[in-house]
C-alpha atoms as an extended CHARMM CRD file, in Angstrom:
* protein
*
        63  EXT
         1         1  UNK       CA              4.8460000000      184.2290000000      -69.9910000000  PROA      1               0.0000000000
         2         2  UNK       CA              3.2580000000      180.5560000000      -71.0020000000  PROA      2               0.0000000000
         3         3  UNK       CA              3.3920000000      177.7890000000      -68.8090000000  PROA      3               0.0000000000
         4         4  UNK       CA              6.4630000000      175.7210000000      -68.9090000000  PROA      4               0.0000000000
         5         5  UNK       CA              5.6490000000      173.3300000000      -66.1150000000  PROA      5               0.0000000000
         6         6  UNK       CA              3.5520000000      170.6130000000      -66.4350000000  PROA      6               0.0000000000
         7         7  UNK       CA              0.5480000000      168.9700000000      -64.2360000000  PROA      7               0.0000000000
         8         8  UNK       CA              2.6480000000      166.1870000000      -62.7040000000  PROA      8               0.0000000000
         9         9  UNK       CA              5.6620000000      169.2110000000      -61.8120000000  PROA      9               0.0000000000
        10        10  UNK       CA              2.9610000000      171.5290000000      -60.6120000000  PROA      10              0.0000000000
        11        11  UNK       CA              1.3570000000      168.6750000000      -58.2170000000  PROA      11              0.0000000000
        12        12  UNK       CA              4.7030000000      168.0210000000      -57.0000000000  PROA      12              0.0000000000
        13        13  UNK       CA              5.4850000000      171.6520000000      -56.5350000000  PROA      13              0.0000000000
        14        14  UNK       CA              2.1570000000      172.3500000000      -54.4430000000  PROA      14              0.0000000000
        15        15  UNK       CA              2.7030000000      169.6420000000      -51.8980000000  PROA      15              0.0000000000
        16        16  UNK       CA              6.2230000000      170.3770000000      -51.1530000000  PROA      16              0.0000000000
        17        17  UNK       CA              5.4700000000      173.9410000000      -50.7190000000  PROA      17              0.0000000000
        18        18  UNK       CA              2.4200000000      173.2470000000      -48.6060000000  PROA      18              0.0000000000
        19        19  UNK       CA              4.5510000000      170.0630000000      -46.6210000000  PROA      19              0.0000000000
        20        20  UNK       CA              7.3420000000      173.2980000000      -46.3490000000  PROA      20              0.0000000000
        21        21  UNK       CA              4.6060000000      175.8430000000      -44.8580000000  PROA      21              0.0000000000
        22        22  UNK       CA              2.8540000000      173.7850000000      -42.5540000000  PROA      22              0.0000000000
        23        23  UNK       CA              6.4890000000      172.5450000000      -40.9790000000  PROA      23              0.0000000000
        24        24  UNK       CA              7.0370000000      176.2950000000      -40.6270000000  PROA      24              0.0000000000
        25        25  UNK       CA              3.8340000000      176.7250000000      -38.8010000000  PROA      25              0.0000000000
        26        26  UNK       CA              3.8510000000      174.0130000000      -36.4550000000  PROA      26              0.0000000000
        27        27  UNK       CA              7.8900000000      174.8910000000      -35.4770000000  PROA      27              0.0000000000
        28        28  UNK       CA              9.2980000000      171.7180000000      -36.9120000000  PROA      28              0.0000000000
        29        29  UNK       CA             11.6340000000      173.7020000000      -38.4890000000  PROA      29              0.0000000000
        30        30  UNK       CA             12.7430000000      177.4870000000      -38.9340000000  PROA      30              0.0000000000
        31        31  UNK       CA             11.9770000000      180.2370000000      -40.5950000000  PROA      31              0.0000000000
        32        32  UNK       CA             13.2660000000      179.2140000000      -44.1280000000  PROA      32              0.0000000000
        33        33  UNK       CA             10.4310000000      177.1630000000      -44.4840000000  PROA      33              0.0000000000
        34        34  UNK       CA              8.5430000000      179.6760000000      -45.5030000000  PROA      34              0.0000000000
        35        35  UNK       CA             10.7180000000      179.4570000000      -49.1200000000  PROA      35              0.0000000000
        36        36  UNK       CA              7.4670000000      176.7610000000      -49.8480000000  PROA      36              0.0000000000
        37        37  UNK       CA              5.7620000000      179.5710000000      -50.6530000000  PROA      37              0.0000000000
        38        38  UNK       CA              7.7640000000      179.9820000000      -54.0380000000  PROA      38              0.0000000000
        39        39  UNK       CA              6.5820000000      176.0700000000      -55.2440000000  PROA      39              0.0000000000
        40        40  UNK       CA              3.0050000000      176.9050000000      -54.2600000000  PROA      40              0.0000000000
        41        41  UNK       CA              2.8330000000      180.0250000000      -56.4400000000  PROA      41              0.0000000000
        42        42  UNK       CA              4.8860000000      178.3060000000      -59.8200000000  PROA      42              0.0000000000
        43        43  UNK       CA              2.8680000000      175.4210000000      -59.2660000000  PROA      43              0.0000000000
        44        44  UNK       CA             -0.2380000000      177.3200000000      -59.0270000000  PROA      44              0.0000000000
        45        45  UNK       CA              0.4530000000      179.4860000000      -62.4620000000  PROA      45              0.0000000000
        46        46  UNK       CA              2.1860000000      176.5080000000      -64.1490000000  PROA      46              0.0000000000
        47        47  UNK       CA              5.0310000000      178.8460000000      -64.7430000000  PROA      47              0.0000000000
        48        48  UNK       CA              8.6590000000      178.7560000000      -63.3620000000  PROA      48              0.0000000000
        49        49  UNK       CA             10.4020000000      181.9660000000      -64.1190000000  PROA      49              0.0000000000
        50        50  UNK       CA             13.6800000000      179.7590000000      -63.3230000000  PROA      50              0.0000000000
        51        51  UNK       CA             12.7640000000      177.6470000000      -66.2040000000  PROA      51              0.0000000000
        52        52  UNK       CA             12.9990000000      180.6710000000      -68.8820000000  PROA      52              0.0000000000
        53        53  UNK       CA             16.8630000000      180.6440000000      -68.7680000000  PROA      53              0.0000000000
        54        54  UNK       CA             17.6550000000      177.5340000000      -68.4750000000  PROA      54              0.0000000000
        55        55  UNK       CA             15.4320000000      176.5640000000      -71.3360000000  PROA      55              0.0000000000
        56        56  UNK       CA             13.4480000000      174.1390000000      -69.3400000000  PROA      56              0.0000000000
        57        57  UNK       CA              9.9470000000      172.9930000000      -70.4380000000  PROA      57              0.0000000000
        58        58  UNK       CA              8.0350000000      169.7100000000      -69.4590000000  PROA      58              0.0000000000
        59        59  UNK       CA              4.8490000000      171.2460000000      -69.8510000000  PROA      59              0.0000000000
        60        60  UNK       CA              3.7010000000      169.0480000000      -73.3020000000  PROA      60              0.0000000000
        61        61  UNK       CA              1.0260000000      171.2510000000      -74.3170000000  PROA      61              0.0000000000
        62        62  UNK       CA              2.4040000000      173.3030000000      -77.6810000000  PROA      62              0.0000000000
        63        63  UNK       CA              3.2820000000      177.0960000000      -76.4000000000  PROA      63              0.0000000000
């Protein structure tokens, strides 16, 4: 799979997921915060398997 999400999604991505974990771990909210985990990984690979279907792309770099 290429990448399909570029460096301004995958920043985005990274700090949600990490905002999302670190509520989870301090108890600021449930369990489902743990989902951050899912934006950490895409935005770590610079691939969203979501993306594939939906034809999404706003990586610019040619694939």
């Amino acid at each position: 799979m290429q990448e399909n999400v570029s460096s301004i999604d995958r920043l985005i991505r990274i700090i949600v997921g990490l905002g999302l974990v670190a509520a989870a771990l301090t108890g600021a909210i449930g369990a489902w915060g743990w989902i951050g985990v899912v934006p950490i990984l895409t935005g770590s690979f610079g691939r969203c398997p979501a993306y594939l279907p939906l034809g999404i792309n706003t990586c610019k770099k040619p694939n």
